[in-house]
C-alpha positions in Angstrom: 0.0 0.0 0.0 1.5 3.3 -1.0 1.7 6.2 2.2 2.3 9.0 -0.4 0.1 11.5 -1.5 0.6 14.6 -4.0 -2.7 16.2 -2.6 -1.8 17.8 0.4 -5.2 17.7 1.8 -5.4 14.2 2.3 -4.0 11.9 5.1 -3.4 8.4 4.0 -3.9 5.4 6.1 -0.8 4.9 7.0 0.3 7.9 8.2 -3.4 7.6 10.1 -1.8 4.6 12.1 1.7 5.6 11.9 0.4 9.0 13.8 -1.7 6.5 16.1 1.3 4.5 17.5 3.6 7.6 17.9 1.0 9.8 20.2 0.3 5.9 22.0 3.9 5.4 22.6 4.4 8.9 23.9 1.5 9.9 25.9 0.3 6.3 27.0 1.4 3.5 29.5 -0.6 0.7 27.3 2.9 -0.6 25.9 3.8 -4.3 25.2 4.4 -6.6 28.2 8.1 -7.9 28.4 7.2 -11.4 28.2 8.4 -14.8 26.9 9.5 -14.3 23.1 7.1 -16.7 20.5 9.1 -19.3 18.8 9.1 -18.4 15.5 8.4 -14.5 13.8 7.9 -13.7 10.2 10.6 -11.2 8.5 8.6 -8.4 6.7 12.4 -7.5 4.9 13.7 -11.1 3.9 10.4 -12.7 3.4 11.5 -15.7 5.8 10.9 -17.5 8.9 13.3 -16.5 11.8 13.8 -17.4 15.2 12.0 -15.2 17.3 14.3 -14.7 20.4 15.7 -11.5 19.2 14.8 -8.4 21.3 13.1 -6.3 18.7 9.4 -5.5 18.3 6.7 -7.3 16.2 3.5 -7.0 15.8 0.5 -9.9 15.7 -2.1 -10.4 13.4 -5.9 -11.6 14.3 -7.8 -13.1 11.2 -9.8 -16.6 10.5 -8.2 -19.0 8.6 -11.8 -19.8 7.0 -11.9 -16.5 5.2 -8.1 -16.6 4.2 -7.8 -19.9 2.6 -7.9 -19.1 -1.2 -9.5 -22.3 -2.4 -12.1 -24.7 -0.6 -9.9 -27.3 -2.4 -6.4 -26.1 -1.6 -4.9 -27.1 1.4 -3.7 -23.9 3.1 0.3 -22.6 3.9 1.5 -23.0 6.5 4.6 -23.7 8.9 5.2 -27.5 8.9 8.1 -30.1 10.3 8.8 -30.9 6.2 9.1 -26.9 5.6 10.7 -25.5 8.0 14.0 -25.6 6.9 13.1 -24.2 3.9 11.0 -21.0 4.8 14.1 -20.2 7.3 15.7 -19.2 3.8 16.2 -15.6 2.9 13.2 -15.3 0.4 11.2 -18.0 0.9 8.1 -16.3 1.3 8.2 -15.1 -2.1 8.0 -18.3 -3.6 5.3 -19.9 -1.8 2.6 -20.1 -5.3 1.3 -23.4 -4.7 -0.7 -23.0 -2.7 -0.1 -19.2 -2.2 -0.2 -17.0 1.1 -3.4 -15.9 1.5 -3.9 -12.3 1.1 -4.8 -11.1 4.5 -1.2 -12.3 5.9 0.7 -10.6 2.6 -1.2 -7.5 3.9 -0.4 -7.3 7.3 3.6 -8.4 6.3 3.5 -4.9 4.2 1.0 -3.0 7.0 4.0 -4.0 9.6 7.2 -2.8 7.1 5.1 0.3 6.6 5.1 1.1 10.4 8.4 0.7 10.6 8.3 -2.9 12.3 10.3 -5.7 10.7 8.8 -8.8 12.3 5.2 -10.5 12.3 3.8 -12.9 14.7 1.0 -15.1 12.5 -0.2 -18.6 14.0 -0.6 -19.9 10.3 3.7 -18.9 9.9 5.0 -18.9 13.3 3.9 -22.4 15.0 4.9 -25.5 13.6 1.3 -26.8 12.6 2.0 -30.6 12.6 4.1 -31.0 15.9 1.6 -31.4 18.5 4.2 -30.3 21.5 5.0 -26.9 19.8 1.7 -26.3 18.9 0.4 -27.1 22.4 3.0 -24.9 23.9 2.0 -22.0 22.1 -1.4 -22.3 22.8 -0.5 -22.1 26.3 1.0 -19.3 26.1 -1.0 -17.1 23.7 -2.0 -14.3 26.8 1.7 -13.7 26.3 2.2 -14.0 22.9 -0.8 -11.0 22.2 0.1 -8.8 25.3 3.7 -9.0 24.0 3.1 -7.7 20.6 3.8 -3.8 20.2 0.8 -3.7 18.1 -2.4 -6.2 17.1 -3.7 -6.3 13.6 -7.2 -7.0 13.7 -8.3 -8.3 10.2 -12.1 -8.2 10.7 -12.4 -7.0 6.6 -13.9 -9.3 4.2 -10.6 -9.6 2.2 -7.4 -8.3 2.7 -7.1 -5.0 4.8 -6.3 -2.3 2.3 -8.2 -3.3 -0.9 -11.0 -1.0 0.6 -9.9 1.6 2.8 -10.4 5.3 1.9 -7.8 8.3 2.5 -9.6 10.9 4.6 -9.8 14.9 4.6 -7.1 16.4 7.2 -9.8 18.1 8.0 -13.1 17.9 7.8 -15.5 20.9 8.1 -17.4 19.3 11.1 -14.4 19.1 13.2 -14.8 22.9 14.1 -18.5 23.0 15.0 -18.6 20.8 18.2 -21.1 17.9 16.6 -20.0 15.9 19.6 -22.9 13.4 18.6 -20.5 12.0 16.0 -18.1 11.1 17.9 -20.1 8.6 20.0 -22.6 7.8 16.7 -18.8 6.8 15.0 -17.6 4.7 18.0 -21.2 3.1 18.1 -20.4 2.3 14.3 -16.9 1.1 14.4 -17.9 -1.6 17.3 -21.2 -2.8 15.0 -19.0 -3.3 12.2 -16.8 -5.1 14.1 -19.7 -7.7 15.6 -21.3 -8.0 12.2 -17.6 -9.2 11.0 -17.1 -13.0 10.4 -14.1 -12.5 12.5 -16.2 -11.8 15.3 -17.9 -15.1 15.2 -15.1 -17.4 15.9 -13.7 -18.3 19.3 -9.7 -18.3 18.6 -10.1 -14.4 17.9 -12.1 -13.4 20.9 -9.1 -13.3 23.3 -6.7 -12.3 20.7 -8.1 -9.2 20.6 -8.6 -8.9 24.8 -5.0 -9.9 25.7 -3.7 -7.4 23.2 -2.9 -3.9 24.8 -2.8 -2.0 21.4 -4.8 -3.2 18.3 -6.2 -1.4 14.5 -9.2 -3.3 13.4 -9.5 -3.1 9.8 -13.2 -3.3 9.0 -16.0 -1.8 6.8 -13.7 0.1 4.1 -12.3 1.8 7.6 -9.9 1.2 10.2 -9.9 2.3 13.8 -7.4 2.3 16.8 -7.8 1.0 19.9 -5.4 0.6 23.0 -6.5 0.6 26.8 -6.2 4.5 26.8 -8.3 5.8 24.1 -10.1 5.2 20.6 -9.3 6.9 17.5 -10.3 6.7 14.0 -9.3 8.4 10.4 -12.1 10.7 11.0 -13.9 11.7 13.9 -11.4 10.6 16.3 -7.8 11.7 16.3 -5.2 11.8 19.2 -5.2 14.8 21.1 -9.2 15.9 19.9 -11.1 16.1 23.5 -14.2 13.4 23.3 -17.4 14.4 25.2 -18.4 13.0 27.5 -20.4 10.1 26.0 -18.5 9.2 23.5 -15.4 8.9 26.4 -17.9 6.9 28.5 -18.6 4.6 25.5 -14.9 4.2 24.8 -14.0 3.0 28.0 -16.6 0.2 28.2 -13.7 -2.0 26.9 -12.9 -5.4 28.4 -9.6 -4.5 27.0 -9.1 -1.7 28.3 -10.5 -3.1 31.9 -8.6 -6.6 31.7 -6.5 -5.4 35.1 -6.5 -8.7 36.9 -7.2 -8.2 40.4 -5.8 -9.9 43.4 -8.5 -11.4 44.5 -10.2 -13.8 42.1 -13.2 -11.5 40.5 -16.3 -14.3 39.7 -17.6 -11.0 38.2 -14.6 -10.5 35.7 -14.3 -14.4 34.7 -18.2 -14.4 34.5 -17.6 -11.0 31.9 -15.1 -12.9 29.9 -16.3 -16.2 29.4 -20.4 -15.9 28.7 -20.0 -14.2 25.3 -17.2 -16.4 24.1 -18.8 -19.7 24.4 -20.8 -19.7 21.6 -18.1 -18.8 19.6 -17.6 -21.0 16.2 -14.5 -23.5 16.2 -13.4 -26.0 13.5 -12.2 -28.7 15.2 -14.7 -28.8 18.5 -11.6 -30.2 20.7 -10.6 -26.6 21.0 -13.7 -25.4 23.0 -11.1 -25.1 26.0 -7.8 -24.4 24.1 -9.4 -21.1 22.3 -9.3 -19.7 25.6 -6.6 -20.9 27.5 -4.5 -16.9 26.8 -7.4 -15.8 29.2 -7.7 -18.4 31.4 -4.1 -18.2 32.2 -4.0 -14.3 32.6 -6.4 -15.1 35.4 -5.2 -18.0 36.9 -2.9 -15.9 39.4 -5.8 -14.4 41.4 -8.0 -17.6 41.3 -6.3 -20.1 44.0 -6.1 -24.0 42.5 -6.6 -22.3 39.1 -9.4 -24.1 36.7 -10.8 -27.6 36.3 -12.1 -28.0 32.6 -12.4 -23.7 32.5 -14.6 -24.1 35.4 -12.6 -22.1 38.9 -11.4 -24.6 41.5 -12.1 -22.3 44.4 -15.9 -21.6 42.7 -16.4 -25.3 41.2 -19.8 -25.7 43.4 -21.3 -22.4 42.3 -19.8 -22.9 38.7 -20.9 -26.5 37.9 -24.8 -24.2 38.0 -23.7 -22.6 34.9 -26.7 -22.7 32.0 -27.0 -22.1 28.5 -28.2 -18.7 27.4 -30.3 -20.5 24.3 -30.0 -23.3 22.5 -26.3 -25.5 22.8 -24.7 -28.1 20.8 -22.2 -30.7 22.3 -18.8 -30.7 20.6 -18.0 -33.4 19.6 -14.4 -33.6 18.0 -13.5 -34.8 14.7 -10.1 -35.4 15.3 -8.8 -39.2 15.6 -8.3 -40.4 18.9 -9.2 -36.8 20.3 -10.4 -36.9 24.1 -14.2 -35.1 24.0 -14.1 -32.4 26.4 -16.7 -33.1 29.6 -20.4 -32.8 29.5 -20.4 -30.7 33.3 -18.3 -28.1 31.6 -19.3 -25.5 29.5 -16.5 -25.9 27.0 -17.9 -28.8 26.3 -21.0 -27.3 24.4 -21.5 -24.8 22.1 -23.4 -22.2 23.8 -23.1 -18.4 25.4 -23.6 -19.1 29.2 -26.3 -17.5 31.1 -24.7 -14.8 33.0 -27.6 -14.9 35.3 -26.7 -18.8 36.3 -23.6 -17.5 37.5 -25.0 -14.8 39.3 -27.2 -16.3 41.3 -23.3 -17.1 43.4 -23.5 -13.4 44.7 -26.9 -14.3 46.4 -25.3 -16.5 49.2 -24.1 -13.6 50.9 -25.6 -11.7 53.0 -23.4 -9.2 54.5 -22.5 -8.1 50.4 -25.1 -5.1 49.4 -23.9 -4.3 46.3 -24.6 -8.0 45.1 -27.6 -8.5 47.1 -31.4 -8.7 45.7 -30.0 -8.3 42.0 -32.4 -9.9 39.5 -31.3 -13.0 38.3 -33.0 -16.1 36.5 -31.4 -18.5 39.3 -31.7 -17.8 42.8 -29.2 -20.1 45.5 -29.9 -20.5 49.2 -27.9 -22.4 51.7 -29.9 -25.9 52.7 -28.0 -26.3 55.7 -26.4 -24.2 58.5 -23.2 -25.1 60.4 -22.6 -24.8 63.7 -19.0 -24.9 66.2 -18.6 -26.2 69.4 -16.3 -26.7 72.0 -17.8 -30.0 73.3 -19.5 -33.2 71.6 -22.9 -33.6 72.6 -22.7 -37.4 73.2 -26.6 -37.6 74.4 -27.9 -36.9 71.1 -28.9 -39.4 68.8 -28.7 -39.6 64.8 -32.2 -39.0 64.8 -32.2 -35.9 67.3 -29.4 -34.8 65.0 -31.7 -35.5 61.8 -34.4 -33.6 63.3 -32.5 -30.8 64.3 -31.2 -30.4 61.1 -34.6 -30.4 59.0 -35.8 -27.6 61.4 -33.0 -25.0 59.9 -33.7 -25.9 56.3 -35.3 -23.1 54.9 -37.9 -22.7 52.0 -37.2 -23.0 48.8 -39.2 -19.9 47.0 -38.9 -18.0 43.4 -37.7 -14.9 43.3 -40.4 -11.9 42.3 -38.2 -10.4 39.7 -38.0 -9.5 36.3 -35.4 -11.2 34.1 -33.2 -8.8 32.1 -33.1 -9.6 28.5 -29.4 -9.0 27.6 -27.8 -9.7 23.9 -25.3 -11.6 24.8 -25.0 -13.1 21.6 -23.1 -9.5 20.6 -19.4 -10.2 20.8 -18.8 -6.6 21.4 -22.0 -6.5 25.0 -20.7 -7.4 28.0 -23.0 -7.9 31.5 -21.9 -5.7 34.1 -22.5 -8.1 37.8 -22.6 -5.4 39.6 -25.3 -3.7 38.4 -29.1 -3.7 37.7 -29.4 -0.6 35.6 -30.2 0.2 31.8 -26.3 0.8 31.6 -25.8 -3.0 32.4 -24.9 -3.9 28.7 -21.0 -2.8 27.6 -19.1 -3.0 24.9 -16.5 -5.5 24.6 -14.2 -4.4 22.5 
């Protein structure tokens, strides 16, 4: 894609994005993590396969492999044990015609050179497809492999990222007149187009796009910026132009940009991160856990025992409640001698969870007001109430026991309230816990 123009009134792309990641790296703190290096980058400059434990930058690209293959016929490219001797050669990327790279990762190879980045993190290129202990060790680590990047590519598009993009006016005539409406009616936009995507329907590319701390989503003959500090586009929304105040209040509402892990292990966050990724789209059904092992594992620190099957050890009697939002399809694996993932958990079905099934957890206690009395479609109450005491009450029998027992068991009655109707089905809603107000639905992304 060429950055030059001979009309002086128009900014291209590129120095859109290029002018995105300089104000980000000098005005924000939403840089990438120092982490473990991936295994293998691409090189933007010799077109090759490199090793990917030098110390410079790259960035990661986000795409489905669906949309990028260039024949239902043709097997894709991709990184195998036969190969990989061969793409470690200066210019072996050019050569790859049968069957060729697909478009999308040809894009983003130029998109990274033309930011001034040399190397390119892309599943398809970087992790040896057909050696199960690589692959599975990449997996596990793809929290780090996205929060490492210095920037995400986000190819949401229908093909390619540039064919459709548009150059913009420098400056448009509304940008003196204070229509603050666009700014939130364009932030509303950029987030549909991004749901209605076909990248937004498959499960691998929900956390890619969470764990990364700085990503451009090409979509809709547009591109926007995101990072956990602020949104900005190639027209409404530039660095350094003050948003009102919806629009900031609607560019906050980012999982993203609110993926802080706490210390304490936040049912409320897990709850926000798992329900609309569930009933996500895979390929091979065996991957219902895998796809979102990068967020499991950024919150493993603040859940104690970590996760059983994606379920939390510490929660597993309120989680094993969990329900299906609407209808859910077990996934069943296609793969020879694959282990099918367990009926109890809800990776094992193709579904977006109730949020509400979870919710009914806060119910138990008491003493919490802020999560007490909140509607909910499931309602919990302890059957039985513990008691201490210094001495053992010999003279009791099992049955004085039993009776006792039945006399503290309260009963079992329905809530009176009004189930919220929430989209969860959006990839880019989120349920807000916390809260029983119209304001409970926010953005994702």
């Amino acid at each position: 894609m060429n950055d030059s123009t001979s009309d002086d009134t128009q900014v291209t792309p590129i120095q859109h994005m290029r002018s995105w990641l300089s104000a980000c790296d000098e005005q924000h703190t939403c840089k990438a993590l120092t982490l473990d290096r991936p295994s293998w980058l691409v090189d933007t400059v010799e077109y090759c396969i490199v090793p990917g434990n030098n110390p410079d930058n790259y960035t990661a690209l986000s795409y489905t492999w669906q949309d990028s293959s260039s024949s239902e016929d043709t097997e894709p490219f991709r990184l195998l044990e036969d190969n990989l001797q061969i793409l470690t050669q200066h210019g072996a990327l050019r050569n790859t015609s049968e069957p060729p790279l697909p478009k999308v990762i040809l894009d983003a190879m130029e998109l990274t050179s033309h930011l001034g980045q040399r190397y390119l993190w892309v599943d398809r290129l970087c992790i040896i497809q057909d050696q199960e202990v690589a692959t599975i060790s990449e997996v596990m680590r793809m929290d780090q492999i996205y929060a490492g990047a210095y920037v995400t590519i986000v190819a949401a598009a229908k093909c390619g990222l540039f064919d459709t993009l548009k150059a913009t006016p420098s400056d448009p005539k509304f940008k003196n007149q204070g229509r603050f409406t666009e700014q939130s009616w364009q932030i509303r936009a950029h987030y549909s187009s991004v749901a209605d995507s076909k990248w937004a329907e498959r499960a691998w590319t929900y956390q890619e796009a969470i764990l990364s701390n700085r990503v451009i989503f090409f979509c809709n003959k547009t591109a926007f910026w995101q990072c956990e500090c602020a949104t900005w586009d190639m027209e409404f929304l530039s660095p350094g132009k003050v948003l009102d105040e919806t629009a900031s209040a609607m560019s906050e509402f980012s999982l993203m940009r609110n993926f802080s892990v706490p210390s304490y292990p936040d049912l409320g966050l897990y709850m926000d991160l798992i329900c609309p990724y569930n009933g996500r789209k895979l390929t091979d059904d065996k991957d219902g856990l895998s796809a979102c092992l990068g967020i499991l594992n950024r919150l493993a620190p603040s859940f104690p025992g970590g996760f059983i099957q994606g379920l939390p050890t510490l929660f597993l009697d309120y989680a094993l409640l969990w329900q299906p939002l609407k209808e859910c399809y077990r996934r069943i694996s296609t793969s020879e001698n694959a282990r099918h993932l367990p009926s109890w958990a809800w990776c094992g079905w193709e579904c977006f969870v109730d949020p509400w099934s979870f919710q009914s957890s806060f119910c138990l206690d008491n003493n919490d007001s802020l999560r007490r009395d909140k509607a909910g479609s499931w309602k919990l109450k302890n059957l039985v109430t513990w008691e201490a005491s210094s001495s053992v009450r010999g003279s009791d029998s099992l049955e004085e026991t039993s009776d006792q027992l039945s006399t503290k068991i309260p009963q079992l009655s329905t809530p009176d309230v009004q189930r919220k109707e929430t989209d969860i089905t959006n990839p880019c809603q989120k349920l807000n816990p916390h809260s029983s107000t119209d304001n409970d639905i926010e953005s994702v992304f």
